[in-house]
N, C-alpha and C positions, 0 to 999 in steps of 0.2 A: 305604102309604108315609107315612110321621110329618114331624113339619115341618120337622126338624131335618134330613133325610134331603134334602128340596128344597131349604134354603140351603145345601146342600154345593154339589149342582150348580149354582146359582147362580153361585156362587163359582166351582168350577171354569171355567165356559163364561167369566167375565167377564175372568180371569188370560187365557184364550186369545185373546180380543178384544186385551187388553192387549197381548201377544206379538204378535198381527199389529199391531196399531198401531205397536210400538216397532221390527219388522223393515219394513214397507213406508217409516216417517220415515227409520231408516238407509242403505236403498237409496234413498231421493231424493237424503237427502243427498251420499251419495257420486258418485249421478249427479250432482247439482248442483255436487258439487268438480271433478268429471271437464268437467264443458262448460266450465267457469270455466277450468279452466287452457286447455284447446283454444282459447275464444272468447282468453285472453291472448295464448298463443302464435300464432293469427293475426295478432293484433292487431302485437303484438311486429315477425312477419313483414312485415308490411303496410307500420310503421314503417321497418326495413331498406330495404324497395324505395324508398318514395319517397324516403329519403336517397340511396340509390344514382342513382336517375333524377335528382334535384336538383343534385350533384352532378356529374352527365354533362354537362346543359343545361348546367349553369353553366362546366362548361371549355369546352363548345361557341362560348358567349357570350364566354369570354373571346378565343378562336382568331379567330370571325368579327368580334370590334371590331378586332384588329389588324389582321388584313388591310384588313378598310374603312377603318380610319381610316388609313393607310400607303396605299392602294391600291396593295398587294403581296400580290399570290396566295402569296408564298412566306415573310411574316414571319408566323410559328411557330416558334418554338424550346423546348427544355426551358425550362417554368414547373412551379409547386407550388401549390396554394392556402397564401393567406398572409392574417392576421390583421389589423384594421386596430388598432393600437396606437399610443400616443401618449409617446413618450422624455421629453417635456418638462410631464410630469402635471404639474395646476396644483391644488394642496392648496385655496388660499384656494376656489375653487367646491366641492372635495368636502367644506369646512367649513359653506360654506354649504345646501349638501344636508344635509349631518347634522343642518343644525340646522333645517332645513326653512325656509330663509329665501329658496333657489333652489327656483323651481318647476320638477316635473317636466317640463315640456313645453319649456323654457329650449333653446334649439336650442344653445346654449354647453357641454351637458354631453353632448351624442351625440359630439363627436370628443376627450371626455376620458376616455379609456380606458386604462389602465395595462397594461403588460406582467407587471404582479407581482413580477417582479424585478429586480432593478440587473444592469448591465454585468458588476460581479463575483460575478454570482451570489446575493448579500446581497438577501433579503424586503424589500420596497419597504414591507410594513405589518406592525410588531410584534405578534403577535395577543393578548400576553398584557398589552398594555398597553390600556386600556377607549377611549383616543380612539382609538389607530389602528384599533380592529377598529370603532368607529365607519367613520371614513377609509375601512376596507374595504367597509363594507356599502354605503356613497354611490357607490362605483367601482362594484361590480356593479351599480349602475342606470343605469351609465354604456354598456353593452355595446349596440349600436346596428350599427354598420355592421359585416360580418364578424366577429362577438363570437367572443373567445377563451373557450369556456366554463371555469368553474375544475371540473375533472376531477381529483380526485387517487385514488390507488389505492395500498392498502398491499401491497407486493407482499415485504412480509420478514414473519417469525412474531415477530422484535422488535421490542415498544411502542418501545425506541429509537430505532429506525430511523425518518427522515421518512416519509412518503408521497411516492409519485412526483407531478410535477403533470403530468398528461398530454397537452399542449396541442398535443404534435406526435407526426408518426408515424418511426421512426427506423428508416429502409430501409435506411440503411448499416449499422448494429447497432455503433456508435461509444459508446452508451451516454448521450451528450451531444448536446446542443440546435445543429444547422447553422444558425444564423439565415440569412435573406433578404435581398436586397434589398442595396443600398448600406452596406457595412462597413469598417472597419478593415482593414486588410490588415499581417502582420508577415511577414518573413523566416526563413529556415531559424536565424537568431541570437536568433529570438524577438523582433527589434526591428521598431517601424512607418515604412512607410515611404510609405504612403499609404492610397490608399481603391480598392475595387473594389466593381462588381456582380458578387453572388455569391449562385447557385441551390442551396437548402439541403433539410433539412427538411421535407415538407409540413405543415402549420399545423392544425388543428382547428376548422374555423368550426361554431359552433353556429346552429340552427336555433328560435326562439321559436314559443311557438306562436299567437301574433298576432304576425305579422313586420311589422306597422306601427306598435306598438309596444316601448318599451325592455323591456329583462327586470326583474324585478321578480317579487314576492313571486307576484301572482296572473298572471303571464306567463311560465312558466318555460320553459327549455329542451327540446323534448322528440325531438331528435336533434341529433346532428353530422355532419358529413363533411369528407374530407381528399381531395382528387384530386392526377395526376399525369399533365401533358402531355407526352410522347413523341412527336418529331417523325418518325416511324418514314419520311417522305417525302427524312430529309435523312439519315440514317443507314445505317453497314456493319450487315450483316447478322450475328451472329455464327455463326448455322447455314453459313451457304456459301463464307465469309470463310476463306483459308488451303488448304494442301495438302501432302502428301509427299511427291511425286512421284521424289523423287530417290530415298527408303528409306533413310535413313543412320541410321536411329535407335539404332546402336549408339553412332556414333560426334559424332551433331550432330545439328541440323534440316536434314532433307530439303525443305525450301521450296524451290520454285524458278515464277518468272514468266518469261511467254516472250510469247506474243504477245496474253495477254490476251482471252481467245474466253471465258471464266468468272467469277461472283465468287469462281472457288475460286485465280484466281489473285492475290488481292487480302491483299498483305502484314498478316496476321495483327501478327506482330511491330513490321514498322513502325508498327502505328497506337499501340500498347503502348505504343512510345520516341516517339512524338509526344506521347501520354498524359501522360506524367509523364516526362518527362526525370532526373530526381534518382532515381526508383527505377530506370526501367529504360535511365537511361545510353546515350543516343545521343551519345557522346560522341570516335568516333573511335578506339576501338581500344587503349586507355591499359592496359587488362588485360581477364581472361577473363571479366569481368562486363557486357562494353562488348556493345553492339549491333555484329553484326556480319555482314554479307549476301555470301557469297559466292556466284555466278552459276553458276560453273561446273560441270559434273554431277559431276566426281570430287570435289568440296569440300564440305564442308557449313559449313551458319551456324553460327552461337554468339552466346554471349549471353544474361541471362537472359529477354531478351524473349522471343526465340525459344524458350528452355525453356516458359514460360508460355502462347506463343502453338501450340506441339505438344502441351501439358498439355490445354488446353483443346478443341482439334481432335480430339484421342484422346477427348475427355470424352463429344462427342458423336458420334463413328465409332465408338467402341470399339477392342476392340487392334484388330482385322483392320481392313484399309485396306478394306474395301470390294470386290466381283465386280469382276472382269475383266470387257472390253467383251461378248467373248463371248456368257459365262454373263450378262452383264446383259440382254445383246439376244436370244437366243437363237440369235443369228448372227453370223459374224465383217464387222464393220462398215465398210462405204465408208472412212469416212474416217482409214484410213492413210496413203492417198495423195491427199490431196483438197489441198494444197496447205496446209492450216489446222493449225495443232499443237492440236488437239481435245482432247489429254490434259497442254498443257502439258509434256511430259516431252524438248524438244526436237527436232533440233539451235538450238543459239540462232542469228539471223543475225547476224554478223559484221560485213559489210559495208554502205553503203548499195544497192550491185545487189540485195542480197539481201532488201534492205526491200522494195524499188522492185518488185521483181519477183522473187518466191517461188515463181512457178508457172514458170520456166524453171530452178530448183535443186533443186525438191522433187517433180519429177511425170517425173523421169526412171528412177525405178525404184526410188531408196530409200526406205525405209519411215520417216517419219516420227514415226510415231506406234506404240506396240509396243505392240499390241492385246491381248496379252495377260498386260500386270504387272495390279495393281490399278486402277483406274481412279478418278480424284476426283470425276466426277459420279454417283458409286453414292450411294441413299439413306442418308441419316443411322440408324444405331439409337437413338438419342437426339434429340430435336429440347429446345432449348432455350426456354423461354417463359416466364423469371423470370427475371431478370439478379439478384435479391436473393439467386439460391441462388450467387453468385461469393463468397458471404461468410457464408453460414452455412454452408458446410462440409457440404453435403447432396448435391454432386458427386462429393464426394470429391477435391475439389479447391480450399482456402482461401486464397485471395488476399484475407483480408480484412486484414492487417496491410499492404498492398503498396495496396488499394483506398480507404482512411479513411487514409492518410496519416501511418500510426503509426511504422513503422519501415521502413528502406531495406534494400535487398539485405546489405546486413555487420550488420542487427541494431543500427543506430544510428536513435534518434530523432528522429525529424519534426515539425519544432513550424511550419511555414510556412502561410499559408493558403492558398496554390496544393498542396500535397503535400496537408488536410486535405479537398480538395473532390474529391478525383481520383476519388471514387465519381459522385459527381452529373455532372463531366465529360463521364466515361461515358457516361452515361446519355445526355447529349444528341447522343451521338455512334455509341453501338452501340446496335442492336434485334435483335429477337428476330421482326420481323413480314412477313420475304417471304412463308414459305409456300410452297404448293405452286407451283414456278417455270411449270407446264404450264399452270395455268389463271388466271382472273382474273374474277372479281364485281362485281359491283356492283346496282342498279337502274335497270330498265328505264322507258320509258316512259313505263307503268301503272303505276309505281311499286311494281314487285313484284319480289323479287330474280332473279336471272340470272347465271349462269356458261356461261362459255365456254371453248373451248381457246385456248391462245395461240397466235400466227404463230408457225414454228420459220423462223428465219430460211435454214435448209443444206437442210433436206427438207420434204417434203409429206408430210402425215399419212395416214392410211388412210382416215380417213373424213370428214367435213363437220364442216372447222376452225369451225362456226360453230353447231356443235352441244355439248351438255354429256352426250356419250357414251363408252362404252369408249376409243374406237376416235377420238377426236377428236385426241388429244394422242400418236398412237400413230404411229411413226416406224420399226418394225420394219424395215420394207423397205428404206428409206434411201433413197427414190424421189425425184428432185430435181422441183423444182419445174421447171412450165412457167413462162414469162415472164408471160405471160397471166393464168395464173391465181394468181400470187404476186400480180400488181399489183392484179388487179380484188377480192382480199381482203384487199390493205394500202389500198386509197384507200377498202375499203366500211368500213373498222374507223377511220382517220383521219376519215372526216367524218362520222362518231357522234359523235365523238371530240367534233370541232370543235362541231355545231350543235344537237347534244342532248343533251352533255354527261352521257351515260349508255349505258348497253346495248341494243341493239333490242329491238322487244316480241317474243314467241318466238311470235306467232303471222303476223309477217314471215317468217320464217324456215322457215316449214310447207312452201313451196312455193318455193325458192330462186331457183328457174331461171326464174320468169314474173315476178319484182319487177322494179323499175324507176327509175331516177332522175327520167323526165322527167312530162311531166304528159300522161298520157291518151295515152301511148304505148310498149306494153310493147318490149322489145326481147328473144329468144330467143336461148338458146346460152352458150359458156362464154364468152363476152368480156363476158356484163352485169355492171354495178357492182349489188349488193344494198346497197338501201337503203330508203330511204323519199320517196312521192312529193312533187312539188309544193315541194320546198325546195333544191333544188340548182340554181342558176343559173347559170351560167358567168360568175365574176369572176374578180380577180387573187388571191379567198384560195383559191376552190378551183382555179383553177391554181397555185398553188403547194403545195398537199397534193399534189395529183397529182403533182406534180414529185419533193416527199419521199419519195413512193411507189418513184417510179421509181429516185431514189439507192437506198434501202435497197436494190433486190435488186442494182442491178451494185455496191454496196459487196461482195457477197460470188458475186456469179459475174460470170465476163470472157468475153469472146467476139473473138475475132481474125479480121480481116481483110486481104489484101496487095490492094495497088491497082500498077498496072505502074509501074515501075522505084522503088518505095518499100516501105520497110520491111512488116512486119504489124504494123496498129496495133490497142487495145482499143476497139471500137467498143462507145458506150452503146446500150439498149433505147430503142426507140421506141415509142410507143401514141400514138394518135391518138386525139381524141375524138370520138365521134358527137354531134353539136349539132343540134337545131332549133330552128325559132323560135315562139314561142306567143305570141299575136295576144290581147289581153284585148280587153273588153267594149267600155273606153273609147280603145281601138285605139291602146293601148301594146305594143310589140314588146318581148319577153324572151327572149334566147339560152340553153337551156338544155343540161343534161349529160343524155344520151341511155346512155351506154356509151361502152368503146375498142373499138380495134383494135389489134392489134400488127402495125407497119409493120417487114417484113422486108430489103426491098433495103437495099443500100448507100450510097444516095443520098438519106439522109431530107430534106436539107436543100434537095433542087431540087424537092419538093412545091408549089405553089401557098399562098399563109400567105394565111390569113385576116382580115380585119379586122373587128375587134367594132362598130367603130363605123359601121360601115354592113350595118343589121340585113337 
């Protein structure tokens, strides 16, 4: 082999070196683009959540200062996160920021924060003029307490076209900005005629990322979030809200309310014409657009409320009204004749005898209830869980000109600001959050989640109402309840209620029959109360739970007796309670709750009565 012959292969072997070099840099590098975006998109990810949880807290915080500071368990209403902005911007400090003669720390420039724009819409800072985009750049160091971050997005493919400024989130889909808070208020004439508080928009608060710091060149923004509180505690349901019972969909709304046993008797319509009176016209009957409620079965309602409020009911039943009781139960059900109009479908009472006493008109043979039209407690095919699709038209059903307060039933213009809020309204008024009406959750104890079946106020379930089973919430048989044992699982659900303010732990619940209210003394059989030891003492609040126990069941069943030469009167349910008395260390006497008894005779009241105060 000559020399020339050896620096060939040289050469060749050094090319193939080369080749692996330049293929193993290009697969790093691609691995290395490949983990970069993964490690972004976590990242990315990570940022979402904590805006999300930030968010949560913070409507948490907002819901628990009002209650505390009110001390009212129940003030909570529709609120939005909203922006802290200042109407009355004061130029001479943002001049002196530009010129760096205010120092950044100046606690005078945290609540001088500008909304960006004027009243009429008109740019608060010209930008093509060199002071005011000075002016601007001194504002945005101004963003401090719930900063409005500046967000804009070109959402047209024309340079002409602005940018949006995206500083709120627009749930009504109105296209324009619902301000907050303390406003102007004008009339259907466009004219003012005073001021209201008025729930808009939710707002955009930016997140820094040293939140003890202003935003600033090396402090920049690096999330936002928008929340919305929903008093779902004070609001109609719109899944359960409404019914057909009558069937007149040829000719009207088949609505009809009778004696109220459901939320499906719960005028749909009428909350519509409470809503917004100017679109849907509760007005008495003036023409065919007027709200208009006729009671009786051969009649149907009108009106466009009622079209709206059948539009909507159909949205979520579908056309079919829903199984017959039947085919719902698999059996034809007790209550035809139970004295209770169960399906709503009448006869109406008439008279006050017939208010007074329903069980000497309705349990003599006619059938009340006709068990097999359609039935309005069949499940929904649809369950609703956005109230924003009433307005984008993804129901198939657009009431957004009727909800944003654009136009009224004849196609005439709405300029009011009571007609432009009628979406947010809403909102504070219909929800979307019963759910499943059988059960109910929450946390236990141990603080770990827990569901249950609910008490069925007419029957007793098939299996252990106090368990989270098939067979918990299951009422097939129609089997009434004992007295007994309706009461000792209404007074064991009422004082959780009351003194733990949550759900039992589920390992009380393993062995039912052997718990016990009192201390270090079980009590056996179906009359014990299950609960928890060592906390129920016999006062005036847990006798009066107990007491509430014992309404709710004679609210819904009656028991008759005749005494000689007088009428038969409804006598109430008795339970006694089992008491002992527990002796502490320092030889303090405490009367406590042991369990009931249900006292049968007729003469509850010539029992011996007990006085607490002699232990």
């Amino acid at each position: 082999m000559n020399r020339n012959q050896q620096r060939g292969i040289a050469l060749v072997i050094t090319l193939l070196m080369l080749s692996v070099v330049t293929i193993t840099a290009v697969a790093f590098l691609a691995v290395t683009r490949s983990d970069r975006a993964s490690v972004g998109a976590a990242g990315e990810q990570l940022d979402a959540q904590f805006a999300a949880e930030t968010a949560l807290q913070r409507a948490q915080a907002e819901i628990a200062g009002r209650i505390i500071g009110s001390t009212n368990r129940f003030n909570f209403d529709l609120a939005v996160s909203t922006n802290w902005v200042n109407d009355r911007l004061n130029v001479s400090q943002l001049r002196e920021m530009a010129g760096e003669t205010l120092p950044l720390n100046d606690p005078r420039i945290l609540t001088n924060a500008t909304t960006y724009f004027r009243a009429n819409g008109a740019p608060v800072f010209n930008l093509n003029n060199s002071d005011d985009v000075l002016l601007y750049r001194a504002s945005l160091m101004n963003l401090y307490y719930d900063p409005r971050p500046p967000v804009f997005a070109q959402v047209s493919r024309s340079p002409l076209v602005a940018p949006e400024f995206r500083f709120y989130l627009d749930l009504n889909r109105n296209g324009i900005f619902d301000t907050n808070g303390l406003q102007l208020t004008f009339n259907q004439q466009g004219r003012l005629f005073g001021t209201s508080d008025q729930v808009g928009d939710p707002e955009w608060i930016g997140v820094r990322e040293h939140g003890d710091a202003i935003h600033s060149g090396t402090n920049r923004f690096v999330f936002r979030y928008a929340y919305l509180i929903l008093p779902a505690g004070k609001t109609l349901d719109i899944n359960y809200a409404h019914n057909e019972v009558k069937f007149r969909r040829d000719v009207g709304s088949g609505f009809m309310r009778n004696q109220g046993v459901s939320a499906g008797e719960i005028n749909l319509a009428g909350y519509l014409a409470d809503l917004n009176t100017n679109i849907w016209r509760a007005r008495g009957g003036a023409s065919v657009f007027d709200y208009q409620y006729r009671f009786a079965l051969a009649s149907a309602s009108s009106g466009i409320a009622f079209g709206d409020a059948d539009r909507l009911f159909r949205a979520r039943r579908g056309q079919t009204l829903g199984l017959d009781a039947p085919s719902y139960f698999g059996v034809t059900p007790p209550f035809a004749f139970d004295a209770y109009d169960s399906k709503s479908d009448g006869p109406i009472p008439l008279t006050m005898a017939e208010f007074r006493r329903p069980q000497d008109f309705y349990l003599t043979g006619a059938n009340e209830d006709s068990v097999g039209t359609p039935w309005m407690g069949s499940d929904n095919t649809r369950q609703l869980t956005d109230l924003t699709r009433l307005v984008d038209g993804s129901l198939g059903i657009d009431l957004s000109e009727r909800l944003i307060g654009r136009r009224d039933f004849s196609g005439a213009l709405l300029r009011s600001t009571y007609d432009q809020n009628t979406f947010y309204r809403m909102l504070g008024s219909l929800g979307t959050d019963t759910g499943d009406g059988r059960f109910e959750s929450g946390t236990n104890i141990a603080g770990t989640y827990f569901r249950r079946a609910k008490l069925n106020l007419n029957y007793a379930p098939e299996g252990d109402v106090n368990q989270d089973l098939a067979t918990s919430a299951d009422v097939s048989r129609f089997r009434d309840w004992t007295p007994i044992e309706w009461y000792t699982s209404a007074v064991h659900r009422l004082f959780l209620s009351e003194y733990t303010n949550g759900l039992p732990d589920a390992t009380l619940l393993a062995s039912p029959r052997t718990l016990h209210l009192g201390h270090g003394l079980p009590v056996h059989g179906t009359n014990v109360v299950r609960g928890i030891t060592n906390i129920y003492r016999w006062d005036a609040k847990v006798h009066r739970l107990a007491q509430v126990a014992a309404n709710l069941y004679d609210a819904t069943h009656f028991r008759s007796a005749a005494r000689p030469g007088l009428p038969r009167e409804d006598l109430p349910s008795v339970f006694r309670p089992i008491l002992y008395r527990q002796v502490s260390i320092n030889g303090t006497t405490i009367v406590r709750l042991a369990g009931f008894r249900e006292v049968l005779n007729s003469a509850p009241l010539a029992l011996p009565w007990i006085d607490l105060d002699d232990p």
